[in-house]
C-alpha positions in Angstrom: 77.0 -23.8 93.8 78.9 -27.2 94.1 82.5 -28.1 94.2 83.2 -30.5 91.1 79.2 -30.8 90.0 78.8 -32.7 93.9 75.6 -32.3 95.5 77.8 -33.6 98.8 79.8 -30.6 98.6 78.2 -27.0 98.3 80.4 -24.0 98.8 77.9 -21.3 98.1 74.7 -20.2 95.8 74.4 -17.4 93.2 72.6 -14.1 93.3 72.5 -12.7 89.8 73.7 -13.3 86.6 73.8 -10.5 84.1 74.2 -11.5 79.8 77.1 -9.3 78.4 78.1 -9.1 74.9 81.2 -11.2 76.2 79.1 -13.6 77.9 77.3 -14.2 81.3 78.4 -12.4 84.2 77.3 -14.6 87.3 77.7 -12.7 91.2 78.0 -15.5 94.0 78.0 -15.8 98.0 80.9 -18.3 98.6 79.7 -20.1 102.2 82.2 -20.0 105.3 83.5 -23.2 105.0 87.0 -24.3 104.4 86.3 -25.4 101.1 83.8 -22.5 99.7 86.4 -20.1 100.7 89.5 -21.7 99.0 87.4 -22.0 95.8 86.5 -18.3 96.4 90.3 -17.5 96.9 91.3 -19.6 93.5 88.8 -17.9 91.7 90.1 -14.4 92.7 93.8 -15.8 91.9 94.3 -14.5 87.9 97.5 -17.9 88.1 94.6 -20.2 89.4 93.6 -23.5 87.2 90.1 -21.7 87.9 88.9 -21.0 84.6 85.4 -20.0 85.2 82.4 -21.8 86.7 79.8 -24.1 85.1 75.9 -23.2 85.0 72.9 -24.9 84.9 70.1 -23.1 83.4 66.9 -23.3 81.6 66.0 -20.8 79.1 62.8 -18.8 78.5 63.9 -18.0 75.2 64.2 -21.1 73.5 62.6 -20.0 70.0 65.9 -17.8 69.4 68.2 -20.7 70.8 66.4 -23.4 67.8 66.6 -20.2 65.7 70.5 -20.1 66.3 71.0 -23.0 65.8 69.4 -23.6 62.6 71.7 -21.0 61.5 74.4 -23.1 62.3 73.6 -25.8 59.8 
């Protein structure tokens, strides 16, 4: 995991994702550092301007992804 998308600044790494029907469910390891742990502490913080996190993935199901999104058209 990376603060702002920066390779520079990592604050921890994922474990697991789970798909839900209300989305993707990720489980992390925030690192000991100053910064991983005040994003960990945002993130726990319902007030915070911590939304959610962003993913990079690639998918072994891409048939149904083009299939979706035909079904968009």
């Amino acid at each position: 995991m990376y603060f702002q998308h920066s390779t520079l600044d990592p604050i921890g790494y994922w474990i697991r994702f789970e798909k839900t029907a209300e989305g993707v469910i990720g489980y992390a390891k925030f690192y000991d550092t100053t910064m991983g742990q005040d994003v960990r502490k945002m993130a726990k913080d319902a007030n915070s301007i911590i939304g959610g996190f962003s993913i990079g993935f690639t998918s072994n199901d891409y048939e149904d992804i083009i299939a979706e999104y035909r079904d968009w058209e």
